[in-house]
N, C-alpha and C positions, 0 to 999 in steps of 0.2 A: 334341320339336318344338312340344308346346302350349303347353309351359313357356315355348317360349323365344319363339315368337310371343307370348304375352300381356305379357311382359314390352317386349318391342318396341315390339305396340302402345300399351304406357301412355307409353312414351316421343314416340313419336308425337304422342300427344295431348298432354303436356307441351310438344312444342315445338309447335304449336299453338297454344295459350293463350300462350307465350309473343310467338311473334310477331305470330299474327292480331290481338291486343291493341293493339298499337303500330300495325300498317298501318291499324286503323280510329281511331284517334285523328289517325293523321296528315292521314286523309280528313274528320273531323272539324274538324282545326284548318284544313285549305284551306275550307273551309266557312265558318267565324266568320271567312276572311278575305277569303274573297269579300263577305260580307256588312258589311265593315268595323268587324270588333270586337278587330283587331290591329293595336295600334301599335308597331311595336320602339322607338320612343325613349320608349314610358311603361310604364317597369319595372313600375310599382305595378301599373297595369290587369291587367299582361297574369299579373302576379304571382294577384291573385286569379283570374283562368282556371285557370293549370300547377300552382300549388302543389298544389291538391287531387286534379289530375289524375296526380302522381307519387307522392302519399300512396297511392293506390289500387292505381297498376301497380307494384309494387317492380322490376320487371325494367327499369325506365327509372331511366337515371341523371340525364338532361339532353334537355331541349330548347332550339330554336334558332327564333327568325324572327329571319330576313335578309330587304332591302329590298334592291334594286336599286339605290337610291342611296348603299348600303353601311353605310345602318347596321344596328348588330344588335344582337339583344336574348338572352341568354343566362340560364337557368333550370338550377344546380345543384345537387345533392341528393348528401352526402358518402357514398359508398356503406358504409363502415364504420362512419361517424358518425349516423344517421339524423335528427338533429334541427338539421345541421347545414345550412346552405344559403347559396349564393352567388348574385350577380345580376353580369352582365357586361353593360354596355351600350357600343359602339363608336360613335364620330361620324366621318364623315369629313371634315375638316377642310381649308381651302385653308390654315390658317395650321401645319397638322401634325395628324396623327389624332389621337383621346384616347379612354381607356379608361375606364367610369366601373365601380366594383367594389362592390359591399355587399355586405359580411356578416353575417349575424345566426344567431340559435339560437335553436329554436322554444320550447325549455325553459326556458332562463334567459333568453331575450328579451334578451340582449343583441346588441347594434346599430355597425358597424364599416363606413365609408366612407370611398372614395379615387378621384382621380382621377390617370390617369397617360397620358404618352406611349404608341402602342403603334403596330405595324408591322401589326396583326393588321387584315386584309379577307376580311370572310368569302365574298367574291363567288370569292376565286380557289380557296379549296375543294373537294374530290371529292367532295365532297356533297352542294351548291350547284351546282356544275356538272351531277352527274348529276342533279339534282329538277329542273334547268330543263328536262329531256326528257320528264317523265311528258308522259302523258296525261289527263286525266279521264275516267272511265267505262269505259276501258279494261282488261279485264280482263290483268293480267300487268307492264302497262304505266302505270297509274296512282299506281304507287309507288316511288320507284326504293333500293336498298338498296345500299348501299355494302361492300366486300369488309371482312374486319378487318380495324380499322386501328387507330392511337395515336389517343388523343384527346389535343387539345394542351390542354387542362385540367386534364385529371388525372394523362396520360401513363401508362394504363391500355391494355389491346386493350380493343374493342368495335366495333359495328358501328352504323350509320345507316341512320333511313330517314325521306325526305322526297319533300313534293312542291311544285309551285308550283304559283300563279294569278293571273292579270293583273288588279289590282285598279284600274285604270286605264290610260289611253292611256302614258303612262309611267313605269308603278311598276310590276313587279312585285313578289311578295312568296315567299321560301320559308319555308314551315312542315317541324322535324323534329325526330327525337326519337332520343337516346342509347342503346343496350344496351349494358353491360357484359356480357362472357363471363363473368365472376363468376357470371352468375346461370345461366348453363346448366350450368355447373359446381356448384352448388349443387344443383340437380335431381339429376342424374344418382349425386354423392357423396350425399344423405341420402335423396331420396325412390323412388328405383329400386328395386328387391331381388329380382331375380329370385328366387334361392334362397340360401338358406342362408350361401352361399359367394358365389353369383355375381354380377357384376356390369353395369352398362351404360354405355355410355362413349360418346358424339360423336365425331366428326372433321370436317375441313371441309377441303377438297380445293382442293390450287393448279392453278387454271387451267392452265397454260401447262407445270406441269411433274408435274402429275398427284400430288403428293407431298401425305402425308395428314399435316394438321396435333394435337395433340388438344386442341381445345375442350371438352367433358365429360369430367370426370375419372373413374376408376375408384373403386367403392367402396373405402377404406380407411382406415384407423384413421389416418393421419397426415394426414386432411382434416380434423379435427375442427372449423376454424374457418374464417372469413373470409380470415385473412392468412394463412393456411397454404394454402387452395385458391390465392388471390390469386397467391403466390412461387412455387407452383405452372405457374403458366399462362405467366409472363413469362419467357422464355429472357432478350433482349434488352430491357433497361429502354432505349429510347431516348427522347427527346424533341424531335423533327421530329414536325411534326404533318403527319396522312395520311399517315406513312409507314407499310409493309405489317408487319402485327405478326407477331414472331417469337416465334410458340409452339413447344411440342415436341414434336420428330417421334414418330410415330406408331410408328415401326418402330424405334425406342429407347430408345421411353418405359422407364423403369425400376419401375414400377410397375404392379404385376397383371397379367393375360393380356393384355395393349393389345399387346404387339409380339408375343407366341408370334399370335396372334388373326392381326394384318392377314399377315403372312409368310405364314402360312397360306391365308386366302383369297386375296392374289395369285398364289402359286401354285397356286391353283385355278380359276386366270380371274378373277376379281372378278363371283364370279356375286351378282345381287340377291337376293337374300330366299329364300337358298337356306342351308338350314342342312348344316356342316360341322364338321369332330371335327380336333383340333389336341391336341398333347402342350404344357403350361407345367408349371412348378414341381414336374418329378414324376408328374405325373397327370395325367391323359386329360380333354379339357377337350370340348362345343360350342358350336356357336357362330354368329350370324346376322348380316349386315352387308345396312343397307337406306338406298337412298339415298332426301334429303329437299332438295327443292329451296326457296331462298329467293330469290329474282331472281335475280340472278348468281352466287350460292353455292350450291355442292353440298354439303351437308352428307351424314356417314354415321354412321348410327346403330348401333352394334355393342351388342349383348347376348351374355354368355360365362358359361357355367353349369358349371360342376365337374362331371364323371359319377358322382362319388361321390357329389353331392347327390341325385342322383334315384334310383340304381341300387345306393345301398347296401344298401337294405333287401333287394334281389334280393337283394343278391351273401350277405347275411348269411343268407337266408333257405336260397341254394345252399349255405352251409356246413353248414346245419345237416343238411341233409337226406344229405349226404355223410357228415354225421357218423354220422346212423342207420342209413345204408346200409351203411357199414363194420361197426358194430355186428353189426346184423343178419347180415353175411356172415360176419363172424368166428363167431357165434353158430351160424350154420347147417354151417360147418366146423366145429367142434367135436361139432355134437352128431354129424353127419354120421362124423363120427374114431371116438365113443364106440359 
């Protein structure tokens, strides 16, 4: 049980850092926008703000300020490519919208611009829509985070969180910032390790149908990289944007204790933070499922530890003493015979 609560809690605290991160930046960036130091049509400005601000949180892929008058200003960061970066600026136009796009590399400093047609408003958004509900100062309420979804960027899952502020009688303004699931999934495969064997794994729970998706992957040898976690995560590669990302279920995963794990605690009630013993691969496995709320997501946090990681040195230790115990009796028969 201790093992597998500290394991937990480091997970815990991992997603923590990862999300607290992002909800005070975005309280941050309503801030420099109340104070008017956001313009979404001056990429440059708003470039020296974000760039250094995603150089620091690797768990953000992308930020966004949207103006009410529809235009937007867009801040990309290649998740694979680190040095590579995109700018998307939208105008809304009475003679037709247009996109303005630059790209560049912070390495080779080369430099790539274009303007085009585009259909794209970020006002009609579930992102956008849901930041215009925060509150300020409200606690629960002052940030609003969006369920997984596609991002129409990159057409990746990740999640959003933003918020607004009336930076005049008719402007509003939303500030918000991108997470790729890559990066929870990164946690969980390289920096987890309960034991030996064991592993920790995410889930994040459908509203409406209770069904457990898995976001953190399980420890194992065919995560070793980025695009391997990445083809990992994506059942459904679609590309509608905001529409609900199709990761894989939980109760099918084909990989490590993830499905012997949840089958087991549902049919245990889906008790919290109650540790429980399940058969996978053979061997006698336990196991902790703790829920971790993020606004509207329920995320759950599972840690699963081999019994033979903890309990082998018992089991080895009962062999041996059985072994001396037969000795000895056999010995004491004997002499006992003679």
């Amino acid at each position: 049980r201790t093992l597998i609560d500290r394991a937990a809690h480091q997970t815990e605290k991992e997603m923590d850092a990862f999300f607290a991160t992002v909800q005070k930046q975005v309280v941050i960036g309503r801030e420099w926008a109340h104070s008017g130091l956001l313009d979404a049509d001056d990429h440059l400005a708003l470039n020296k703000l974000f760039v250094p601000v995603l150089q620091r949180n690797k768990q953000m892929s992308s930020m966004m300020v949207s103006e009410s008058t529809g235009t937007g200003y867009l801040l990309l960061r290649n998740a694979l490519k680190r040095n590579e970066w995109m700018n998307r600026v939208v105008r809304i136009k009475p003679e037709g919208n247009e996109a303005y796009f630059r790209y560049w590399n912070q390495q080779t400093g080369a430099v790539r611009d274009k303007t085009v047609p585009t259909k794209y408003d970020s006002r009609k958004r579930g992102w956008y829509l849901g930041a215009l509900k925060t509150q300020a100062g409200r606690p629960g309420r002052d940030v609003f985070w969006t369920r997984p979804v596609i991002f129409k960027s990159t057409k990746d899952p990740g999640i959003t969180a933003g918020a607004h502020v009336k930076v005049s009688d008719g402007l509003t303004l939303v500030v918000a910032f991108d997470l790729l699931l890559l990066d929870i999934a990164r946690m969980t495969t390289k920096r987890i390790k309960p034991s030996a064997n064991g592993t920790a794994f995410v889930l994040v729970e459908e509203k409406k149908t209770g069904e457990l998706r898995v976001v953190g992957l399980p420890r194992d040898d065919r995560y070793r990289d980025d695009q391997a976690i990445k083809d990992a995560l994506i059942v459904v590669r679609q590309t509608k944007a905001d529409a609900k990302a199709r990761l894989p279920r939980a109760e099918r995963f084909p990989v490590g204790p993830v499905a012997a794990a949840v089958k087991a605690w549902r049919s245990g009630g889906r008790k919290n933070r109650a540790v429980f013993r399940f058969e996978s691969r053979g061997g006698d496995w336990w196991a902790e499922m703790r829920s971790y709320d993020v606004g509207q997501n329920r995320f759950w946090i599972g840690v699963a530890v081999p019994e033979k990681d903890f309990l082998g040195e018992v089991k080895r230790q009962q062999l041996i003493v059985i072994g001396i115990s037969l000795l000895a009796l056999i010995g004491a028969i004997i002499m006992a015979f003679m």
